[in-house]
N, C-alpha and C positions, 0 to 999 in steps of 0.2 A: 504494500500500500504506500504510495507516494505520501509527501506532504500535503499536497494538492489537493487531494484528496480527502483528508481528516478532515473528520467533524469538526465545529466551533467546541463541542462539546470539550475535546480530547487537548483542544489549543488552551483551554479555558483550563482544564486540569494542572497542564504544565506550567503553566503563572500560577497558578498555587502551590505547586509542589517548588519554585523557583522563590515563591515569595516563604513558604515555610521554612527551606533551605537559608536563603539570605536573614531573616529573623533570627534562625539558631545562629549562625557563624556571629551578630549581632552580638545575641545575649554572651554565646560563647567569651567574646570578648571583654565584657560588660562584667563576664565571673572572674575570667584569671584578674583583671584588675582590680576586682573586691578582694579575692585572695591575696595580692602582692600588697594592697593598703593593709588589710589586714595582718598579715605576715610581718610588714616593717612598725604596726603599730606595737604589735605585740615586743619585739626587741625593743623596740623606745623604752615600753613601759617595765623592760627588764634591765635594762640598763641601769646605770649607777647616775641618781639623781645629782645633778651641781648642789654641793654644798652650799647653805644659805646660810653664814654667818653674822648675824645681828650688828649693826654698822655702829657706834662708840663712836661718842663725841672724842675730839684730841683738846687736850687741855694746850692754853696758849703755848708754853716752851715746846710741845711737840710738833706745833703748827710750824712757830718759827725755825726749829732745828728742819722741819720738813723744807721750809722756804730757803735756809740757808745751803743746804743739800743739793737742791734743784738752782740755785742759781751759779753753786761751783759747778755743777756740772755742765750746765748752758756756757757757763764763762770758757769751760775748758773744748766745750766746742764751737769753741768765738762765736755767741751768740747771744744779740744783745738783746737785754729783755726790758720795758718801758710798759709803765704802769700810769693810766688813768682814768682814776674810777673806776668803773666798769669793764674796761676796755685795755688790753694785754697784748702788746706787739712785738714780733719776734721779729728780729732782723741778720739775718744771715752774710751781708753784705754792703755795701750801698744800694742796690739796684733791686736785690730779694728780701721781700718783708709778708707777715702772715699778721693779720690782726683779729682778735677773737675779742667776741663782746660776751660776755657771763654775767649771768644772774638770776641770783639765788640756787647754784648749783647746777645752771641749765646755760649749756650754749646757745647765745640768740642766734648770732650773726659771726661768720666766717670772710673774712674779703683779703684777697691774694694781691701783690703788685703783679704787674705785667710777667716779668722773669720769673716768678714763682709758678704764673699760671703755667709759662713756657715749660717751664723747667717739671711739673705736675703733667703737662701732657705727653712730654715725650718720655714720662717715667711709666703712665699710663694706657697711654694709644698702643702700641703694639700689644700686650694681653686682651683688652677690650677689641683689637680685631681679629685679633684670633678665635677668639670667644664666638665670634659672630657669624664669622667663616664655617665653623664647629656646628652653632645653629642653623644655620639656613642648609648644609650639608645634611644634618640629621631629620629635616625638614623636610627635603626631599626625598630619602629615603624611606620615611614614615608615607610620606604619601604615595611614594611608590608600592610598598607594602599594601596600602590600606587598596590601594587599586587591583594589586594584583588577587588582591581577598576577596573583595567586593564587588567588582567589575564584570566578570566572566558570565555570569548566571542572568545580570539583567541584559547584556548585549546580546547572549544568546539566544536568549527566548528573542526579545525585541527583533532579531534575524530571521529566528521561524517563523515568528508573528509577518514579518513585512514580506516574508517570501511565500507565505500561504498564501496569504492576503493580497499580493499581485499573482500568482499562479494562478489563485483561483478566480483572479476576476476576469484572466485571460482565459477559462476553460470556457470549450461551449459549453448550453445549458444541459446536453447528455452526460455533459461529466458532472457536470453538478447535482444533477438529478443522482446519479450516481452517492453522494455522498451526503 
C-alpha cells in the first residue's frame, strides 16, 4: 500500500503517535533535570555549612593598631591613602587613583581615574572574552542537541503529511475511491 493511498485515518494516527513520542522525549528531559537539581541539592545540603561566627565590636586601640597595620602596608606598596569624611582615595601613582565613598559599613560609590579604568580593563577583557566565546560555543551546541532531539519526528510526519496530501490530490478519483 502506497502512501497515497492511506486513509486520513492512519495519517491522523501517526501525529499522535509523533506527538506522544515528542511529549515523552519532552518530559524525558524535564526528569533527568529534576534529578540533576535534585542530586546537587542534596550534596549542598550535605556539605559543611560556612561557619557563622558572631561579628564583636573592636574596642578603639584594636581599631587603631588595625589602621596603623593597613597603612604600613599600603605605605610599603607606595600607596597613598587620603581621607575625607566619607570618602577614601587610593593613589597608586600620579595618573592611577581609586576613590571609594562608605557609609555606615556599606560601599556607596566606586569611581576609577582614566589609567585605573585602563589598566582594570586590560586586567579584565581577555577572561571576560573568553568566557563569552565559551558561551555562545556551548550555545550552539545545546541547540544543536536540542534539534537533533527534537527535530526528526515533526519534519517527518510534516513530509508524509505534505507528500500524501499532494499524491493524493494528484490521484484520479479511482484511486481515491480506492482508499
Amino acid at each position: 500500500m502506497t502512501i497515497r493511498t492511506w486513509p486520513a485515518a492512519k495519517i491522523k494516527r501517526l501525529w499522535r503517535i509523533g506527538f506522544a513520542a515528542e511529549v515523552g522525549l519532552v518530559l524525558l528531559g524535564v526528569a533527568i533535570i529534576a534529578l540533576d537539581n535534585a542530586h546537587e541539592r542534596r550534596q549542598q545540603e550535605a556539605g559543611a555549612q560556612p561557619a557563622q561566627l558572631p561579628r564583636t565590636a573592636l574596642t578603639p586601640q584594636q581599631r587603631d593598631s588595625l589602621a596603623r597595620a593597613a597603612r604600613a602596608l599600603l605605605d610599603s606598596a607606595r600607596v597613598r591613602l587620603s581621607e575625607h569624611g566619607d570618602t577614601s582615595t587610593f593613589a597608586f601613582n600620579d595618573s592611577t587613583s581609586v576613590s571609594v565613598v562608605v557609609s555606615n559599613d556599606t560601599i556607596r560609590h566606586v569611581s576609577l581615574s582614566p589609567a585605573a579604568q585602563h589598566a582594570l580593563a586590560n586586567v579584565l577583557e581577555p577572561p571576560f572574552r573568553a568566557l563569552s566565546q565559551v558561551i555562545r560555543t556551548l550555545m550552539w551546541r545545546v541547540l544543536l542537541i536540542l534539534g537533533i532531539i527534537y527535530m526528526p519526528i515533526p519534519l517527518t510526519l510534516g513530509g508524509i503529511t505534505v507528500y500524501w496530501r499532494a499524491t493524493r490530490d494528484h490521484a484520479g478519483p479511482s484511486e481515491r475511491a480506492d482508499a
